[in-house]
C-alpha positions as CSV (number, residue, x, y, z in Angstrom):
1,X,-12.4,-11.7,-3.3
2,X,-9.5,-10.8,-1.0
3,X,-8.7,-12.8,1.8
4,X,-9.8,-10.9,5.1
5,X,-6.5,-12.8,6.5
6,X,-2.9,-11.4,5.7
7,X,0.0,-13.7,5.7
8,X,3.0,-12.2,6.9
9,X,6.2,-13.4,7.4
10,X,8.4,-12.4,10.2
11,X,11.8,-12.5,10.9
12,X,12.5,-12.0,14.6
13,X,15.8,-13.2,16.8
14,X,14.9,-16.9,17.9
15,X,15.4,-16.3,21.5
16,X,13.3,-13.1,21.5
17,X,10.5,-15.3,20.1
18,X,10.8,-18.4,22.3
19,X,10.5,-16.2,24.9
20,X,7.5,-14.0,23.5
21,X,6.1,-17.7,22.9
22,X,6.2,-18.6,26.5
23,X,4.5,-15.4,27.7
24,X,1.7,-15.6,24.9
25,X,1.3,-19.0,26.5
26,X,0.8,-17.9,29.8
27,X,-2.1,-15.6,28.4
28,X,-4.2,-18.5,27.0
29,X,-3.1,-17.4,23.5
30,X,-0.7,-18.9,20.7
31,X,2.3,-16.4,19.5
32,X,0.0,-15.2,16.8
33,X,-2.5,-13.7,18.2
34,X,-0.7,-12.6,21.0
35,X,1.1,-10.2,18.2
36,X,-2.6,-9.6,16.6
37,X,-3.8,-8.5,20.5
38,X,-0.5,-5.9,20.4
39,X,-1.2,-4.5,17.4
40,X,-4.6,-4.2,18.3
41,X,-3.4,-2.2,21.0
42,X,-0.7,-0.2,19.9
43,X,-3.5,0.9,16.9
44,X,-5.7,1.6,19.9
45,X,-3.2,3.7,21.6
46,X,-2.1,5.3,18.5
47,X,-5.7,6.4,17.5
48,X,-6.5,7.8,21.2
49,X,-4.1,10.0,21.2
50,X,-3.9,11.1,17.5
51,X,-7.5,10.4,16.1
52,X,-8.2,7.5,13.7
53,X,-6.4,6.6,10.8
54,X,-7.9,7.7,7.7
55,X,-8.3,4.8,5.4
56,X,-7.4,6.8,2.5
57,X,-4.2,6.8,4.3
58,X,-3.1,3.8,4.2
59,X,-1.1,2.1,1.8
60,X,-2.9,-1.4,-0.2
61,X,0.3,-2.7,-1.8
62,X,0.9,-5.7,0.5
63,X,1.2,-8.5,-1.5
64,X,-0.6,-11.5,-1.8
């Protein structure tokens, strides 16, 4: 059974994410789920306008 949980490296300037850091802070949150909360909502976004994403549509080859 797959995990439910994805493990994804990023690569991001280290500035950019100190900063990003200190305002995911601010929200309560730690820097991960501060990204999961804007993907959440850029998905969100995504799907208002256009409809949702057909899950036939997307791609399973993320490694594990």
């Amino acid at each position: 059974m797959k995990d439910k949980l994805l493990r994804y490296t990023l690569r991001v300037d280290r500035l950019l994410f100190r900063k990003f850091r200190y305002l995911a802070e601010l929200e309560g949150r730690s820097a991960n789920r501060e990204i999961e909360q804007m993907m959440k909502k850029r998905v969100a976004a995504y799907e208002k306008e256009n409809g949702s994403i057909p899950l036939e549509d997307l791609r399973d080859d993320i490694e594990e």
